[in-house]
KESEVEX-583310 format. One record per residue (C-alpha): residue number from 0; residue in one letter; x, y, z. Coordinates in steps of 0.2 Angstrom, whole numbers, m for minus. Each point is the difference from the previous one (the first is absolute). Example, Ala and Ser with C-alpha at 12.3 -4.5 7.8 and 13.67 -1.06 7.14 Angstrom:
BEGIN
num | residuo | c1 | c2 | c3
0 | A | 62 | m22 | 39
1 | S | 6 | 17 | m3
end
This chain:
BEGIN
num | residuo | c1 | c2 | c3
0 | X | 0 | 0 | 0
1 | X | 7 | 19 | m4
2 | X | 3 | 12 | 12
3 | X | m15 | 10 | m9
4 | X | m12 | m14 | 0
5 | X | 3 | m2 | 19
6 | X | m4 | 16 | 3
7 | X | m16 | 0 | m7
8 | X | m3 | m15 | 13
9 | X | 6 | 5 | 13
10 | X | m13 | 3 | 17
11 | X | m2 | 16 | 8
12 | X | 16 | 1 | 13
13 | X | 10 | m11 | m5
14 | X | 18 | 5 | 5
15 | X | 9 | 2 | m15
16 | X | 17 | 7 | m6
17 | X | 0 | 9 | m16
18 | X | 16 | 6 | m11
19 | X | m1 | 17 | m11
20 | X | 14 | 8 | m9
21 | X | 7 | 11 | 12
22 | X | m7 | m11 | 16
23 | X | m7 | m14 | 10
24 | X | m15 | 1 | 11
25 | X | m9 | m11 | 12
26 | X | m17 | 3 | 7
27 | X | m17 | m6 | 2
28 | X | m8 | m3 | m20
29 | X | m14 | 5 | m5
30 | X | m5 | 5 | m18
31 | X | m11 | 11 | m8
32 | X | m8 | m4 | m17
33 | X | m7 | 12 | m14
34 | X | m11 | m12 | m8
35 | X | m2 | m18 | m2
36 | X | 12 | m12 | m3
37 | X | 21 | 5 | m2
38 | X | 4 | 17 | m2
39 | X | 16 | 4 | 3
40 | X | 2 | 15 | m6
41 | X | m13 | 8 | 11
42 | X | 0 | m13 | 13
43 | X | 8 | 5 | 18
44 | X | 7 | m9 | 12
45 | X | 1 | 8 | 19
46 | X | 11 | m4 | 13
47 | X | m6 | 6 | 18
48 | X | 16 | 8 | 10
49 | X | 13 | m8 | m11
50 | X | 19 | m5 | 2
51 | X | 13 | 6 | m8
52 | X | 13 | m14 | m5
53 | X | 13 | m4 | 5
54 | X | 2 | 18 | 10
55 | X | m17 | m4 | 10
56 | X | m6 | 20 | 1
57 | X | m18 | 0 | 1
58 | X | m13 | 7 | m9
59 | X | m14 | 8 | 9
60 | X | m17 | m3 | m7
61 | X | m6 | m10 | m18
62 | X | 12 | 2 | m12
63 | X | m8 | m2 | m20
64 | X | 11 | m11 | m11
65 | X | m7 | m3 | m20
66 | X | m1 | m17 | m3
67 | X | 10 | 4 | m18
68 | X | 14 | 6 | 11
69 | X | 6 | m15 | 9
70 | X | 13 | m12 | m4
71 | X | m3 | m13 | 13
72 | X | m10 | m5 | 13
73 | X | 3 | m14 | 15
74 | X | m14 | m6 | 13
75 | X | 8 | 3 | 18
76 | X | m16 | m6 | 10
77 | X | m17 | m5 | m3
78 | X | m6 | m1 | 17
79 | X | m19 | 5 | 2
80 | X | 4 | 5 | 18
81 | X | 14 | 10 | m2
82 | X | 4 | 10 | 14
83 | X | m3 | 20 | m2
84 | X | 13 | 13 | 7
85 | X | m9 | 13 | 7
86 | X | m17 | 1 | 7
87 | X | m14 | 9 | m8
88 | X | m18 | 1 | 7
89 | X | m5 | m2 | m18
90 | X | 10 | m16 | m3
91 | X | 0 | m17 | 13
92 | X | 10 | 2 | 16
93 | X | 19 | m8 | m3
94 | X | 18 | m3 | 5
95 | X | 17 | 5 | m6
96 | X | 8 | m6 | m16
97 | X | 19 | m1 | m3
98 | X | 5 | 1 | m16
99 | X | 17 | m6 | m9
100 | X | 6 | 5 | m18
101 | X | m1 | m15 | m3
102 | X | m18 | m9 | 3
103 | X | m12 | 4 | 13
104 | X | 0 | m7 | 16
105 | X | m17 | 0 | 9
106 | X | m4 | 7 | 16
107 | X | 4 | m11 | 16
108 | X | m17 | m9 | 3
109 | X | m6 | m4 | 18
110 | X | 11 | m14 | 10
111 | X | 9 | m5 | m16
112 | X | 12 | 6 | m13
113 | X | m3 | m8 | m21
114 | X | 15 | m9 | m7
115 | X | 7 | 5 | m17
116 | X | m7 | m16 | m6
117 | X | m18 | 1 | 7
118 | X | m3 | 18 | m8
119 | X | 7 | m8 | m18
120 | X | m13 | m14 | 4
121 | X | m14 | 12 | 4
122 | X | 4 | 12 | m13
123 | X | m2 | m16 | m13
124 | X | m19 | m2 | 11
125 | X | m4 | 16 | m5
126 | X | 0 | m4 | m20
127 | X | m14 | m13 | 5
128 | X | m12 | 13 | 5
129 | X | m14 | 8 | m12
130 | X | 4 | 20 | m1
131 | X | m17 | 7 | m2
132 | X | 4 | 21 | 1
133 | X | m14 | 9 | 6
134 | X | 5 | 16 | 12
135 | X | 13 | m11 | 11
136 | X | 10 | m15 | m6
137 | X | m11 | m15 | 2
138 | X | 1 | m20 | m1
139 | X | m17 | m8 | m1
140 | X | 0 | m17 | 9
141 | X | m10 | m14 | m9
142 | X | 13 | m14 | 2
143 | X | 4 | m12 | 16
144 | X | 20 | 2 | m3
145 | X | m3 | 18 | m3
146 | X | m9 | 3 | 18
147 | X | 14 | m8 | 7
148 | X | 14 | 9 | m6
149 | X | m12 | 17 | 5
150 | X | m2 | m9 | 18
151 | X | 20 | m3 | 2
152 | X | 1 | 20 | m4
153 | X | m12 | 4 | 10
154 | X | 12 | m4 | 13
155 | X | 14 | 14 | m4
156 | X | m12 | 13 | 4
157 | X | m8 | 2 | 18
158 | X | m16 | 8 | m7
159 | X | m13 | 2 | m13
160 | X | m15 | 9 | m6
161 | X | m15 | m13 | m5
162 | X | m18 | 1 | m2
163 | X | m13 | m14 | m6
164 | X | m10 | 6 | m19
165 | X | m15 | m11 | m5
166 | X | m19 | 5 | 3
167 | X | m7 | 1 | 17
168 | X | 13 | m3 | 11
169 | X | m5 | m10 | 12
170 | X | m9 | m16 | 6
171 | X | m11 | 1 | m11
172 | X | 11 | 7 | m14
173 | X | 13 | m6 | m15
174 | X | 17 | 3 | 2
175 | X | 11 | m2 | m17
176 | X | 17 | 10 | 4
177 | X | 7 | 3 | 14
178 | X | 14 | 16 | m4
179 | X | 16 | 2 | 8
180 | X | 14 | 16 | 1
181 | X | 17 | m4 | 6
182 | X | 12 | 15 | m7
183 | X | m4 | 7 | m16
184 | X | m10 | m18 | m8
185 | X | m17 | m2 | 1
186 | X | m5 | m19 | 0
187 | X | m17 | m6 | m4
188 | X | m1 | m17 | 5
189 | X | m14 | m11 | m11
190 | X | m10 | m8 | 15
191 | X | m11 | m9 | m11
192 | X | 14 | m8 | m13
193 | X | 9 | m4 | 14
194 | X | m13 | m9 | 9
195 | X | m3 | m13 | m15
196 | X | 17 | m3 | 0
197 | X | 6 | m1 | 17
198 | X | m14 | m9 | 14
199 | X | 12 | 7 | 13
200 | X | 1 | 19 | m4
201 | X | m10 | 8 | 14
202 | X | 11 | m11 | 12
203 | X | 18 | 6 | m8
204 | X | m6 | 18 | m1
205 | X | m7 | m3 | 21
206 | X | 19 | m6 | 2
207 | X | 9 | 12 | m12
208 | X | m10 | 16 | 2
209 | X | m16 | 1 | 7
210 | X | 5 | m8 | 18
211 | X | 19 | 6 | m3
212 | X | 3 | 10 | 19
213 | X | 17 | 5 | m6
214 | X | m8 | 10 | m16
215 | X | m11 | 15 | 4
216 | X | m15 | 2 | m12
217 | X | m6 | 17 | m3
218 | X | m19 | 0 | m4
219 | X | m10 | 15 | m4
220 | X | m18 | m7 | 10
221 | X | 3 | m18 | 3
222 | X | m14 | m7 | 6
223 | X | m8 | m4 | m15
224 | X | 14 | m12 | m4
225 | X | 1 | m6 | 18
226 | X | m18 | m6 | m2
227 | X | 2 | m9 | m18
228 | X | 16 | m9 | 9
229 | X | m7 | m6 | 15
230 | X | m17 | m5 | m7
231 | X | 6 | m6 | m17
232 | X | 18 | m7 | 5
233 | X | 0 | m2 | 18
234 | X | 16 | 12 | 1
235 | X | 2 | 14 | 13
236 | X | 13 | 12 | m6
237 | X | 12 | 6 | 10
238 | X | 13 | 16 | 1
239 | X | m12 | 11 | m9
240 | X | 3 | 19 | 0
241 | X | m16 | 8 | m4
242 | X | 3 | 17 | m7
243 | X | m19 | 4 | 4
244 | X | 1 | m3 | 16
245 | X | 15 | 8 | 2
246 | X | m6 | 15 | m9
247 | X | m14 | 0 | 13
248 | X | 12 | 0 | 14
249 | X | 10 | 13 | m7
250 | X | m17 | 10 | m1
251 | X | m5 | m1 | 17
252 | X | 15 | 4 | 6
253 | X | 0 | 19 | m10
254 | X | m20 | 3 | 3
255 | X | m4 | m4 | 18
256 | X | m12 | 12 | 1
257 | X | m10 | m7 | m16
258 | X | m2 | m19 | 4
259 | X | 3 | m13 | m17
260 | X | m17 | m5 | m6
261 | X | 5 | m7 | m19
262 | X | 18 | m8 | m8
263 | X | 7 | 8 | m13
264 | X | 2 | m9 | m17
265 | X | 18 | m3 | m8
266 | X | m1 | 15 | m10
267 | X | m2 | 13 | 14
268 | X | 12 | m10 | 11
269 | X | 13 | 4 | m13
270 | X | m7 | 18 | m1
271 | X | 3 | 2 | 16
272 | X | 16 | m9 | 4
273 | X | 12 | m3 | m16
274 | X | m1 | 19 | m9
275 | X | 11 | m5 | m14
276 | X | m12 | m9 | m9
277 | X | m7 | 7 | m16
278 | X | m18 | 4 | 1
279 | X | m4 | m8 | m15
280 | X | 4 | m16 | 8
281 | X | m13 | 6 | 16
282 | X | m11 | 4 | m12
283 | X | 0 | m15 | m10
284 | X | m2 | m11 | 18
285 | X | m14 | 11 | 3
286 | X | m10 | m2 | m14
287 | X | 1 | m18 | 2
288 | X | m3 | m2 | 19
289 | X | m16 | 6 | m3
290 | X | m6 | m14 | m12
291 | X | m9 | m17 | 5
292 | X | 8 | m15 | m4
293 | X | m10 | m12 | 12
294 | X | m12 | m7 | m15
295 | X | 11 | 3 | m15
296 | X | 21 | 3 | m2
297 | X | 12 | 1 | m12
298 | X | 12 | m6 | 12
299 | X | m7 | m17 | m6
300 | X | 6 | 0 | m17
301 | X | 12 | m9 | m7
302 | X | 17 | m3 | m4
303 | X | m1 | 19 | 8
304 | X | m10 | 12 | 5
305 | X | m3 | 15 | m14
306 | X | 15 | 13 | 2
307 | X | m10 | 11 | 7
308 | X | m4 | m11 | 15
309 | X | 17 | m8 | 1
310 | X | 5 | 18 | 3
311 | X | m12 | 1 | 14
312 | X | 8 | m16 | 7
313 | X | 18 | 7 | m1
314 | X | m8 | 17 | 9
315 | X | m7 | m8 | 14
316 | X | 18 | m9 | 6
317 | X | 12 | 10 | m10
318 | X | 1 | 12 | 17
319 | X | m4 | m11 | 13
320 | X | 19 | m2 | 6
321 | X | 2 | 20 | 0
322 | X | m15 | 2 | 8
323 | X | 3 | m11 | 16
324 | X | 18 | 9 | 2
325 | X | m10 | 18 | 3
326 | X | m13 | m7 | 9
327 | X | 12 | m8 | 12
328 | X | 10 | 16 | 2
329 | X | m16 | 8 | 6
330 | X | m4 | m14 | 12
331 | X | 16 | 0 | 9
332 | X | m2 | 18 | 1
333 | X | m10 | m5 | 16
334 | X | 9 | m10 | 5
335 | X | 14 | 10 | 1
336 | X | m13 | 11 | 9
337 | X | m3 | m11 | 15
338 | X | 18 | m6 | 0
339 | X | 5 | 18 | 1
340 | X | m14 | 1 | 15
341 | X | 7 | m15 | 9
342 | X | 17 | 6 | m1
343 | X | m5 | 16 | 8
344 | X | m10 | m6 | 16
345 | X | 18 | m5 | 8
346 | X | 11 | 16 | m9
347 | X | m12 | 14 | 5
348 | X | m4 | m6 | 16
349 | X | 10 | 7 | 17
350 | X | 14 | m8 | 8
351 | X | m12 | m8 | 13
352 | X | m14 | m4 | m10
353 | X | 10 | m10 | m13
354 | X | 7 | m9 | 15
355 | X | m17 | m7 | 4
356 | X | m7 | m4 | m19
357 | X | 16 | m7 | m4
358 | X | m2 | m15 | 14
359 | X | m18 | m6 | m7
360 | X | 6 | m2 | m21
361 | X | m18 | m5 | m2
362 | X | m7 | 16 | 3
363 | X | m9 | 7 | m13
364 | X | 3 | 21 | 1
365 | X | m10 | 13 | m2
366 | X | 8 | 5 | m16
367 | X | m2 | m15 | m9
368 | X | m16 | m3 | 5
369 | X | m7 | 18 | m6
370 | X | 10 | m3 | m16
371 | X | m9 | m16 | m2
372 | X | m16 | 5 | 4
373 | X | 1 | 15 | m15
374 | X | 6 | m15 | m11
375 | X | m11 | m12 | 3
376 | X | m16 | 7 | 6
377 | X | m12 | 5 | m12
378 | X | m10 | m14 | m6
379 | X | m1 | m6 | m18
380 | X | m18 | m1 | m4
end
């Protein structure tokens, strides 16, 4: 295959090393077409905070490169969970990446570093994944060997936005995909497919996933799944982060004087709490949060749902991860409220009365008490 006929099937963020004239870049690929088919005369290729080689100076921001200009191009990395080097509250939560001139080298994951060998073997894995891209770099899951290479990534990353599509979620309802967000992919998992294939799915994802406790799921509303679970499947899921919930805490905790009486829907929470967001993607939530799926869905349709509807599925997890990081920041903002109030009812106190609270450690003060009574007292009704 030429250099030029693997660009043009390449997947969004691959890490790739491409040699012009007067330099050699690597970055993160992705490629922007005029028109269908090859066009390499219009065609660009775009390289998010590329590195120069072999000096290694850095490039702030996307650099453009014409297709028609390049020389060469290598494949450094396919990995779909690729690490991110900064945070962004418009992109999923991440850890450092160190990179060499000479291949990259992916972020030390939890407990356990990857062998030279294992990421060759995983990059290989990635080439056996179906690209489909729509908004984020996605891999639609319809095959058993393909679940469980997704399931071994799924364990480099410590969590993940997911949410359950079908019609009428529920008991009583179908569920056909069940959509997950780890990084920048978007991974729409076939349920029905799979099912016909494999009579022991709902038990590997219980193991894998769903009743994982070292994997935090990050759900937007999850009762509706909880109930199609335990009712359908007999599975309780645990480790479940639940954004409107969260949201609801984070609320209560700025009006005290106006008690919560409703739950925001995903589009307001991200209003409210991840600004960078384009409104057009608000918008686009909006209108579709407002329509009733419980007796028809095009969520049903297959081997996808139309783009317009995939899109929603991507918008619903896409900031899932970035919303849980601010929301936490708010809730440990109280926290650090009645920590700073516990800290104080020994440090403000005289010589004599710190002498007599300091003998009982059991002793709930004054100062933490009236700190968790304005936390904590309003009623959620």
């Amino acid at each position: 295959m030429s250099f030029l006929d693997q660009i043009y099937e390449l997947s969004l963020g691959a890490m790739v090393e491409v040699e012009l004239k007067d330099v050699s870049l690597k970055g993160e690929f992705s490629l922007l077409r005029h028109g269908p088919g090859k066009n390499p005369d219009l065609d660009i290729i775009q390289l998010e905070r590329p590195t120069e080689l072999p000096s290694g100076k850095q490039r702030n921001g996307t650099v453009s490169l014409p297709v028609k200009d390049v020389i060469n191009l290598h494949v450094r990395n396919y990995n779909i969970f690729k690490k991110q080097r900064d945070f962004d509250d418009n992109q999923p939560a991440s850890s450092p990446v160190s990179q060499s001139s000479k291949g990259s080298k992916t972020a030390k994951n939890i407990g356990a570093s990857k062998s030279a060998s294992k990421k060759g073997k995983r990059s290989q894995d990635m080439k056996d994944l179906e690209p489909v891209e729509i908004m984020l770099r996605t891999y639609v899951v319809k095959e058993e060997p393909k679940l469980k290479l997704l399931l071994k990534l799924l364990k480099e990353v410590d969590v993940c936005g997911m949410a359950f599509e079908g019609q009428n979620i529920g008991r009583h309802g179908v569920v056909a995909w069940l959509v997950l967000t780890a990084g920048k992919t978007l991974i729409p998992i076939d349920l029905d497919t799979l099912s016909e294939k494999m009579p022991n799915l709902w038990k590997v994802l219980e193991k894998d996933l769903l009743g994982n406790p070292k994997l935090v799921k990050i759900m937007h509303d999850s009762r509706p799944a909880a109930d199609y679970l335990q009712h359908a499947h007999g599975i309780n899921m645990v480790n479940v982060f639940d954004t409107k919930v969260a949201d609801a805490l984070v609320s209560f905790d700025q009006n005290k004087t106006t008690p919560i009486n409703q739950l925001n829907a995903l589009s307001d929470c991200l209003e409210i709490h991840n600004r960078r967001i384009p409104v057009e993607e608000i918008e686009f939530l909006r209108k579709h949060e407002a329509q009733d799926f419980s007796t028809t869905s095009p969520m049903l349709k297959k081997p996808l749902p139309p783009p317009e509807y995939l899109k929603l599925c991507a918008l619903k997890v896409k900031h899932l991860v970035p919303l849980r990081e601010n929301l936490m920041k708010r809730l440990m903002e109280k926290l650090d409220r009645c920590t700073e109030a516990h800290m104080d009812s020994y440090r403000d106190q005289s010589k004599e009365t710190y002498s007599a609270m300091s003998k009982d450690t059991k002793y709930l003060s004054e100062e933490l008490y009236q700190t968790l009574a304005d936390d904590l007292g309003q009623l959620i009704i």
